[in-house]
N, C-alpha and C positions, 0 to 999 in steps of 0.2 A: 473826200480825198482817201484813197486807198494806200497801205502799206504794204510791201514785201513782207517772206518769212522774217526776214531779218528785225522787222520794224521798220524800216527805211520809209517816206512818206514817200511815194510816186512821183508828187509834184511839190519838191519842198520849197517851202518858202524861207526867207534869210533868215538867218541864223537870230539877229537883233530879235526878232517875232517868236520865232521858232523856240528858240534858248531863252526865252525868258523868266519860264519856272525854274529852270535850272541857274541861272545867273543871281536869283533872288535867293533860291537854297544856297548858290557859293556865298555870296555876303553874309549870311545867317549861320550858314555854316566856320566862318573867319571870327565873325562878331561871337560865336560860344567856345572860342577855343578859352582854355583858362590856366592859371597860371598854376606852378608845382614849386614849390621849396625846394631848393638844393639838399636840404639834410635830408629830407624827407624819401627823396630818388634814391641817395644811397643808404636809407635805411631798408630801403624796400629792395633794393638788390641785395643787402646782404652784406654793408658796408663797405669803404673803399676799393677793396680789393675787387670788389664784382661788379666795377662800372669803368668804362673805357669813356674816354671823350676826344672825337676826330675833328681837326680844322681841316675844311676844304676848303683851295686854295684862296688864301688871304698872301697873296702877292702882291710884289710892287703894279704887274701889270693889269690886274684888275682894279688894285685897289687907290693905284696914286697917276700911273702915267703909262700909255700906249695905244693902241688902239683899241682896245677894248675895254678901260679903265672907266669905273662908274661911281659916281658919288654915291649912289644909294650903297654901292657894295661898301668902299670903302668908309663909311659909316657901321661897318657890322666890325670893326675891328677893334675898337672899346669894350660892345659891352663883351664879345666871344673872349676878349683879354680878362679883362675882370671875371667873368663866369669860368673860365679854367684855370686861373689863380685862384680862385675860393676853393674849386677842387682839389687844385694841390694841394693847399692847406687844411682838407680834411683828411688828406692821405692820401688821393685818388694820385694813381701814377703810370695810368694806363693809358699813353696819348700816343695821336700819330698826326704827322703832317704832313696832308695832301698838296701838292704843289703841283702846275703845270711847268713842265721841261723838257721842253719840244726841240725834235729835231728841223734842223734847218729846212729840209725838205717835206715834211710829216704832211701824209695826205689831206689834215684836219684843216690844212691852207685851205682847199677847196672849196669847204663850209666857212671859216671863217679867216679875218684876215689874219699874216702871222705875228703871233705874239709870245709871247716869254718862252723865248730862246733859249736853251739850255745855257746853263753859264749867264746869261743876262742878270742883270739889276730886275727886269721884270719877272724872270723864274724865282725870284727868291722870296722868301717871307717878309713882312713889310717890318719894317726897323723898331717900330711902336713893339710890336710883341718879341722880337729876338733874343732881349736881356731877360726876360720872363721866368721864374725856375720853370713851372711847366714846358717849355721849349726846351729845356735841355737832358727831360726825361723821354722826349719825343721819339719815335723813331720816323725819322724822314725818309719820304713817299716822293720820288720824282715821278714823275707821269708823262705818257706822251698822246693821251688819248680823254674820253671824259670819265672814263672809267678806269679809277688803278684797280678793282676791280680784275677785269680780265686783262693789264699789262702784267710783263712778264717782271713783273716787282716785288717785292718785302710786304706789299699789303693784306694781299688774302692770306698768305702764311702765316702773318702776326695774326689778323683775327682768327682765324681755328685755332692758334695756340694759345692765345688767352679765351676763350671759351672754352677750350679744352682745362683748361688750370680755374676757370670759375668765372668768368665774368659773365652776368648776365642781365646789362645794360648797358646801353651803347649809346651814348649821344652824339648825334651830328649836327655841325654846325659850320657855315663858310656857305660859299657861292658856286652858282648859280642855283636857285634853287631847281628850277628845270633842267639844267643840266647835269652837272657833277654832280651835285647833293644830291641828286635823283639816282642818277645811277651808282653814286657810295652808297646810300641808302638800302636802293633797292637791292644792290647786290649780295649784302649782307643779307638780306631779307627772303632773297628769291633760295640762295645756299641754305641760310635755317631751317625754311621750308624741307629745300632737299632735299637734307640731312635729319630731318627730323627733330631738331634742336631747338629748344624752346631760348630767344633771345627776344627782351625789351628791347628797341628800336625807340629812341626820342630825337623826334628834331623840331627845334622851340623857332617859332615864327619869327620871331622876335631875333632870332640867329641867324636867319641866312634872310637871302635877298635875291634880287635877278635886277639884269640892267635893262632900263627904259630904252627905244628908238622907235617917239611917233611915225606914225603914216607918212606925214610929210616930209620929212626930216630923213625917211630913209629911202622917199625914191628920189634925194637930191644926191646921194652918195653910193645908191645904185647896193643897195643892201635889204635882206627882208627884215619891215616894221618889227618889233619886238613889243608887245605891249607889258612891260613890267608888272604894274599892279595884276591884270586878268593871269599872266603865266605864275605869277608865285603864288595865288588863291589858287588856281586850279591845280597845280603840282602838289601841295601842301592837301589838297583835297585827295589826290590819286594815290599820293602816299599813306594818307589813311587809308583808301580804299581797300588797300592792300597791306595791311594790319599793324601800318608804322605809325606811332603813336606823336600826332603832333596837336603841340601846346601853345600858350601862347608865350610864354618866358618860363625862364626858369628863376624864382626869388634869392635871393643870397641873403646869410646873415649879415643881422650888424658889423 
């Protein structure tokens, strides 16, 4: 069988065949993530002051009720609660909250169905974390895309200002891990580059998530399958690939 310059095989055969060293390196590569102490991350940035920690979006509408609302996500909302409350309790006070808050009409309909409405119960943060002190040192991120990234919002501007003033750790954590965590993530990642700027990037497996929709199940509702487990191993891999550092938790003291 011949390849192109590219690599590409001529005549390839299914991906199941094909992808299969690569599929055994993702699980080996998930099974050696490992785990980091909380004190430890902000010793090594340099103590509180030089570690930020961002929720993406931990809403009603992913995480309790709408059309895109996933048990597996809304399961990440204990422990990302407990893990940014130990933060705050070590000092850390550098938080932001990504939320989706879409407009009525927002092209993002297209791709998916609509959901958290600006103003809705579903744009809002889910009620579990809202009495939290970290939520109230937050500064809140509405968004109308999967990237507040490039919306025209308080996000990129907060992060160059606190790296500009020392922070240089940044934990991500929230949903989807293929989509918004991807592109929070990346985004910060692709600007550091940029710019030259040397920034820790952590996002703890164990912290974000993505929603399941088997094969079956989504050509009864006329939607593309999502395979949850394979998209957050392989995002969680591509964010490494591209020098974001992911773990598998992050430990909290007693």
């Amino acid at each position: 069988m011949t390849s192109n310059h590219l690599g590409r095989k001529a005549n390839p055969i299914g991906f199941a065949e094909s992808s299969r060293d690569f599929l055994s390196y993702l699980d080996g590569f998930m099974t050696a993530l490992v785990d980091r102490d909380l004190d430890s991350l902000i010793a090594e940035a340099g103590g509180p002051d030089c570690v930020a920690a961002i929720a993406v979006d931990l809403v009603g509408g992913f995480c309790h009720a709408g059309p895109l609302a996933s048990d597996r996500v809304g399961a990440l909302v204990a422990p990302v609660g407990s893990t940014f409350s130990h933060a705050y309790a070590r000092g850390v006070r550098h938080f932001a909250i990504l939320r989706d808050a879409h407009d009525p009409g927002a092209p993002e309909f297209d791709a998916f169905p609509p959901h958290c409405i600006a103003g809705s119960d579903e744009s809002q943060l889910v009620p579990e974390l809202a009495g939290q002190p970290w939520v109230h040192a937050a500064l809140d991120v509405p968004k109308n895309s999967l990237s507040a990234w490039v919306d025209d919002g308080p996000f990129r501007p907060w992060v160059t200002d606190i790296v500009a003033r020392g922070v240089t750790t940044i934990i991500v954590a929230g949903d989807c891990t293929d989509l918004c965590v991807f592109h929070t993530a990346m985004g910060i990642r692709l600007w550091a580059n940029a710019t030259n700027r040397t920034v820790r990037i952590i996002v703890p497996a164990n912290l974000v998530d993505t929603y399941h929709l088997p094969v079956d199940v989504a050509g009864t509702v006329g939607a593309m399958p999502h395979d949850g487990d394979l998209m957050h191993a392989t995002f969680l891999y591509h964010l490494r690939l591209n020098g974001i550092e992911v773990i598998r938790s992050i430990t909290l003291p007693e």
